[in-house]
N, C-alpha and C positions, 0 to 999 in steps of 0.2 A: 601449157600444163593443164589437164582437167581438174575442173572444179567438183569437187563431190557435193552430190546432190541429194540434202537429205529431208526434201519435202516430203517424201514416203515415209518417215518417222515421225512426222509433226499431224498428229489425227487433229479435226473439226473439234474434238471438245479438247483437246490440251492448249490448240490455241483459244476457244473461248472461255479455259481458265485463266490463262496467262492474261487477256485483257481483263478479264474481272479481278484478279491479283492487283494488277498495275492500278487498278479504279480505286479499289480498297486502300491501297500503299498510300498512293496519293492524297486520298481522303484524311488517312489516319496524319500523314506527316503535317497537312492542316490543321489538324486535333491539336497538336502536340505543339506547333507554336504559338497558336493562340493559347492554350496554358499554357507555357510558358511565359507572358509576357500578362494576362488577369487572370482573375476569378473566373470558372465558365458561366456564360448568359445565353440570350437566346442563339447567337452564335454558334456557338458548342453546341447547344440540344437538337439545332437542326443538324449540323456535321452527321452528328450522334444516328438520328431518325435516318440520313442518307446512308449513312455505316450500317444499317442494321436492316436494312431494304437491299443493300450491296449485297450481304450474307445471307440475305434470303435466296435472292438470283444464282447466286453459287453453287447454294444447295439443291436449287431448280436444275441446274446446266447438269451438274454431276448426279442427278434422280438420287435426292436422298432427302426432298421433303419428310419423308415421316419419321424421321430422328428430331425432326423439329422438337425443342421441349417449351413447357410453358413459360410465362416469365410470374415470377411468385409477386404479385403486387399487394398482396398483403403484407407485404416485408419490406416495404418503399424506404419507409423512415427508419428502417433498423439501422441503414450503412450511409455512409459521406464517400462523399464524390471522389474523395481521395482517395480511401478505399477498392473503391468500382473500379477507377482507372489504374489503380497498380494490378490488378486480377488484369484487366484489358490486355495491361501492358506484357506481363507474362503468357498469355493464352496468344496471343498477337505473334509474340518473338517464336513458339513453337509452330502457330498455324505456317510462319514465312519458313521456318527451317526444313529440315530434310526428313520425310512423317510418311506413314504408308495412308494408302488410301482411305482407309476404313477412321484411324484415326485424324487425317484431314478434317473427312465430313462431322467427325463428332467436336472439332473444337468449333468449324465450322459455326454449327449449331448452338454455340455455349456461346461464341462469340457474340453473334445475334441477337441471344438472350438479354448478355450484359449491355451491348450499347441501347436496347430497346428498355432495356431497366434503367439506364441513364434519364433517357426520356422523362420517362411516368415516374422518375424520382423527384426531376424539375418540374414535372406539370405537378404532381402532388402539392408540391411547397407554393408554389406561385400559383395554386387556388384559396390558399388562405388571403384573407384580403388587409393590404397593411396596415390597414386603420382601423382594424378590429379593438374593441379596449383589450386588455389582458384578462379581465374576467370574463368575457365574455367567451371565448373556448376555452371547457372547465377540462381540466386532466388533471389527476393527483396532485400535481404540484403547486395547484391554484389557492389552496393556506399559506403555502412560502410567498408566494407572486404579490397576492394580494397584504400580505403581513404588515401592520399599519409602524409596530416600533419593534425593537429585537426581542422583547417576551412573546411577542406573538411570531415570531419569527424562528425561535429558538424551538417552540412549543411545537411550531407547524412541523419542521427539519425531523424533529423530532418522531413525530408521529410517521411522516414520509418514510423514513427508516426503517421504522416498526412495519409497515404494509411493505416496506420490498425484503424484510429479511433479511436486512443487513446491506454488505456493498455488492452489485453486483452489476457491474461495470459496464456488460452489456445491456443491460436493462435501466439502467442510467442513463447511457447516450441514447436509445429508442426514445425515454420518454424528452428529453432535450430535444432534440432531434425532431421534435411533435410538435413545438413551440415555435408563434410565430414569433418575428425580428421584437417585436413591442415585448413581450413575458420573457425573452431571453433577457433583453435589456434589464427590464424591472429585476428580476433576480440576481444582474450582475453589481446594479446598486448596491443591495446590502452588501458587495464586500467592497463598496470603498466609501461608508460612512463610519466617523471616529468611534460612537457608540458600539456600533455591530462590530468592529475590529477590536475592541477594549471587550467585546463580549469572549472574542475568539481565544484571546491572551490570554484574559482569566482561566477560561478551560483549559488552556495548555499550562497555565500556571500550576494548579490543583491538579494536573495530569503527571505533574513530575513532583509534585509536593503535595499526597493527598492526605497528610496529616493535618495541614493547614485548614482544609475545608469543616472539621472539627473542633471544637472549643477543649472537647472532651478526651483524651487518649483512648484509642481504639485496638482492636486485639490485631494482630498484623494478620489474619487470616479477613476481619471483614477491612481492612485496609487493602489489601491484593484487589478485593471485589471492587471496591471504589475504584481503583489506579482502573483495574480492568476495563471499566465500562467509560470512566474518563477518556481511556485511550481510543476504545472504540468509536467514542462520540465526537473524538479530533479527527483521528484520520478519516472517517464520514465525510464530517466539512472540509478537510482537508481535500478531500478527491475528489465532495463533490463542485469545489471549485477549480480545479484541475481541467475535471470533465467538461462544465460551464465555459472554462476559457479557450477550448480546444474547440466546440463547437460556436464560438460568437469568430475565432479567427477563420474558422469555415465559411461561414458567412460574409466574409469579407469586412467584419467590424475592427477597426483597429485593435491590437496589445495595449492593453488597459494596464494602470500599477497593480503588482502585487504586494499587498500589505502583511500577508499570513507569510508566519515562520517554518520552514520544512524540514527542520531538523531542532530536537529536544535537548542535542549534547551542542551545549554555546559553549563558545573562546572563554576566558577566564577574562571576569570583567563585566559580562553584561549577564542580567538576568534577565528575567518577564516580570512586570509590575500587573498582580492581578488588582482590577477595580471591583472593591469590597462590596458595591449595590448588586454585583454579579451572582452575591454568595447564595440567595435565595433562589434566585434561578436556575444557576446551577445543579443547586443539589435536586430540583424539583425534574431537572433534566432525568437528573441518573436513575429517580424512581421508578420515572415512566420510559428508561429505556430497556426495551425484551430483548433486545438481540443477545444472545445467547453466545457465550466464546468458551471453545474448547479446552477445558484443564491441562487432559495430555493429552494428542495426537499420538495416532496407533504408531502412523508414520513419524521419521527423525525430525526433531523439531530444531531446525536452521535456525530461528529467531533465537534461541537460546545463546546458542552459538556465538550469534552475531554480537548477542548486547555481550559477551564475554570479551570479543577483542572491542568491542565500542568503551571498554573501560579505559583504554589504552591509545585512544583517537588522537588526543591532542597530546595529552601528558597523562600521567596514571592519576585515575578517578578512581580512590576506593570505595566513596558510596555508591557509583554504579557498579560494582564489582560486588558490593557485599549483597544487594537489591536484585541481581541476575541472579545470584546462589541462591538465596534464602528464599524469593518467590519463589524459586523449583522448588526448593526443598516442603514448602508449606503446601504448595498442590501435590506434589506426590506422597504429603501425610495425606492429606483431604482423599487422593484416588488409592491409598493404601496404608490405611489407618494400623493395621497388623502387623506393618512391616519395621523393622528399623528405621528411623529415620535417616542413619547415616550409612545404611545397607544400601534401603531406596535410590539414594543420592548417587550412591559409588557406581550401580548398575546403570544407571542411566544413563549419566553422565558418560560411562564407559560406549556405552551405546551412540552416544554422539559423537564423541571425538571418533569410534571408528567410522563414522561419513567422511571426516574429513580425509586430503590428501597428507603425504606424510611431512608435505613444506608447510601447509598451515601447522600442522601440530607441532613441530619443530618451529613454528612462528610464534606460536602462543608458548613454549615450554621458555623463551627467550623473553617476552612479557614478564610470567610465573617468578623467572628468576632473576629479573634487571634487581636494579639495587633497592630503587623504592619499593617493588613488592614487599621485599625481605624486609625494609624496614619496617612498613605497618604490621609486618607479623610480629616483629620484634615487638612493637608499641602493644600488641594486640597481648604475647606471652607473657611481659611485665605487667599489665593490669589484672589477666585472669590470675596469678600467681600472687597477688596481694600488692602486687606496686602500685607505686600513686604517685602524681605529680601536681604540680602547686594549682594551676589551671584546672583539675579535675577535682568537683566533687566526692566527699563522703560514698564512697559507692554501698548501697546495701543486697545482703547477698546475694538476691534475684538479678542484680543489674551486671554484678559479676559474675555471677550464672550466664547471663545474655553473650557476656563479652567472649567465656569460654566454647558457648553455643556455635557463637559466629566462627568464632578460630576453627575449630573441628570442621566446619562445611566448607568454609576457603581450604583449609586442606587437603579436604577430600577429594573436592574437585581438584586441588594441583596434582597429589599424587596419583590419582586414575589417569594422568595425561601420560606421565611417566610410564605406566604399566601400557599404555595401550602403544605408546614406542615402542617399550620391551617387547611388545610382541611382534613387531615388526623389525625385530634385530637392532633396535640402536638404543645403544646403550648410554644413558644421561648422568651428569652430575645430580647428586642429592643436593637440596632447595638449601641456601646456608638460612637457618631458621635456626640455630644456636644461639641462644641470646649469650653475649657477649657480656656476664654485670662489670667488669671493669671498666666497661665506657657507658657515661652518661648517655643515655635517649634524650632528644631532643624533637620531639616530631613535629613535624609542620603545621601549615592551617589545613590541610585539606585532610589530616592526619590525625589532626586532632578535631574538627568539626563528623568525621567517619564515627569516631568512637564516642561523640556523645551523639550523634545519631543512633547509633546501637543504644544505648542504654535509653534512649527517648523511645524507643519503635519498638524494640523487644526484652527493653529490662523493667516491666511493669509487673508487679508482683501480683495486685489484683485490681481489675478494672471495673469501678463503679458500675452498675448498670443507670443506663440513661433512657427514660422512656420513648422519648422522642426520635432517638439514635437507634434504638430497639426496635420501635414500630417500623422504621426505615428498611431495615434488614431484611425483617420478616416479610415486608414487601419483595424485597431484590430476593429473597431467596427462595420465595415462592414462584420465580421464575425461571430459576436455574434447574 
């Protein structure tokens, strides 16, 4: 039988791709279990350098030098190796599949890039020298590095924040990422000393109870500003030790404990114990924090959203329920002073429940209506209507003014849920919110700590002025 002969098909450069394929293959499948089994060292960074010499030759054999592109070394320390090598890994699986020529040579060329970016990412870092102190390569974060106890630590963080404008995540890991192994370590200290973690607590204490931070009652509008900048100044620390432990595990530094809480809605049972010496540093925090947070977003505001079913996480929370309504409601007077407050409320809210899908809002209208909703409306229509029960206070008529305030905005937002189904063809039960008087109310503790929270936060007829608490303002509001 004849053998067909197809060396007439196989040209001089397809076979001198095919050996430089195979050179490359072979190189990378190196790559690949050496990470897999450490961290890369100089092992890797040579692989890397021969990888990237490989793809030079390539682009010789096929005449497509001048597609060559730069490699941006000025942007060494922006990316982790993990990073690098998932693009590698991607750009690699295409270069080996089934690709026309023209696009060959240009991964080709991007390939090259990146493993020679590999390179001068390792020589970068392993020209800082280990024994450097921490102060002595100064970069912005050298007042945190250097911070002798947590007021000075707090202050530095602080100021850090101010010069980046807030969180910006990529511009957090560059400056990390800048830091030799000595200033990573030092930074990672303060969060596993009891001090600096009792500093953490506090802020998240007075972040979900920003009444407490006051001796004085405060109007719920500069109350909003406080919660605001508290929160901004948690999730800060919060991410930026996130960020910190992402890059010390890059580094090959063991998973250290974490001591920080990452979620504000606890199980029933535990609270945060804020440490009372925190109280002055705190507030000295919120003076000097500029970052700026957006009232309303042009765009649908999901967070809203979110803290709406976050009422409903473990079991129904109606002080997080009444505290997601009423802050909208208080910034959409502040961004529409002319408007009704309960007009503002209806449109908006309307506006966000249409982002959702029609399951969440048939999610939430089943929330709206379980049994405990109803009940604290019940508890809510007997006290506006003059009921009283033995537990509650003398109410005076500002506080039951409050009470009816509150009822009206829980409403509004239930029944806009309702209308925005209707529009979508499905037709709901009405909310049973009949108060029943022939049966005693008997409302719970979370039930009844809700409704003297209303009459604490928004049943204040008139609020002293404080000078002290005054000047504070006039400072925060001069930067909003």
């Amino acid at each position: 039988m004849d053998v067909l002969n197809l060396d007439w098909a196989v040209s001089d450069l397809n076979r001198q791709k095919a050996q430089k394929r195979f050179e490359i293959k072979r190189l990378e499948c190196q790559l690949r279990l050496l990470l897999a089994s450490e961290d890369p060292g100089t092992e890797a960074t040579k692989i890397c350098s021969q990888l990237s010499k490989q793809y030079g030759e390539f682009l010789t054999i096929i005449d497509a030098e001048s597609i060559k592109k730069s490699v941006p070394t000025g942007d060494v320390l922006l990316i982790t190796w993990q990073d690098l090598f998932t693009e590698i890994q991607t750009l690699s699986t295409r270069f080996f599949g089934p690709i026309k020529s023209s696009t060959e040579a240009s991964l080709a060329a991007e390939l090259q890039q990146k493993y020679q970016l590999w390179v001068d990412l390792f020589s970068s870092r392993n020209s800082l020298p280990a024994n450097v102190a921490h102060d002595e390569i100064k970069t912005t974060l050298t007042p945190v590095i250097a911070a002798k106890n947590r007021t000075q630590w707090l202050e530095a963080l602080v100021h850090f924040a101010n010069e980046q404008a807030g969180l910006n995540l990529q511009e957090l890991l560059a400056q990390l990422n800048s830091l030799n192994d000595n200033q990573l370590t030092a930074l990672s200290q303060a969060f596993a000393k009891s001090d600096y973690i009792d500093l953490i607590h506090a802020i998240l204490f007075y972040k979900l109870h920003p009444e407490n931070l006051f001796e004085q009652s405060l109007h719920p509008e500069k109350l909003i500003s406080v919660k605001t900048r508290l929160t901004l100044l948690y999730d800060f620390i919060e991410s930026f030790y996130q960020t910190l432990s992402q890059v010390l595990i890059h580094r090959g530094f063991p998973s250290h404990q974490d001591y920080l809480v990452h979620d504000d809605l606890l199980p029933y049972g535990i609270e945060i114990k804020a440490d009372r010496n925190c109280h002055d540093l705190i507030l000295n925090a919120i003076k000097t924090w500029k970052i700026k947070a957006t009232l309303i977003e042009s765009k649908v505001s999901l967070n809203q959203l979110h803290e709406l079913f976050r009422a409903y996480k473990f079991w129904f929370n109606p002080n997080r329920l009444i505290d997601a309504i009423m802050n909208l409601q208080l910034k959409l007077m502040k961004q529409n002073p002319q408007q009704q407050p309960l007009d503002a409320l209806y449109q908006y809210i309307m506006h966000l429940y249409q982002s959702m899908s029609t399951t969440e809002c048939l999610d939430l209208y089943g929330y709206f209506s379980n049994k405990d909703s109803n009940y604290f409306i019940w508890t809510l229509i007997l006290v506006k209507n003059g009921g009283q029960f033995e537990w509650l206070p003398e109410l005076k008529e500002s506080e039951r003014e409050a009470i009816k305030h509150v009822y009206e905005a829980i409403t509004c937002v239930m029944n806009a849920l309702r209308a925005v189904l209707e529009e979508r063809h499905i037709r709901t039960q009405p909310y049973k919110h009949d108060l029943n008087l022939s049966k005693t109310l008997t409302p719970g503790r979370r039930n009844r700590e809700a409704l003297l929270r209303i009459i604490t936060l928004y049943g204040n007829e008139e609020i002293k002025p404080n000078d002290q608490i005054e000047q504070l303002f006039e400072q925060l509001e001069s930067m909003t």
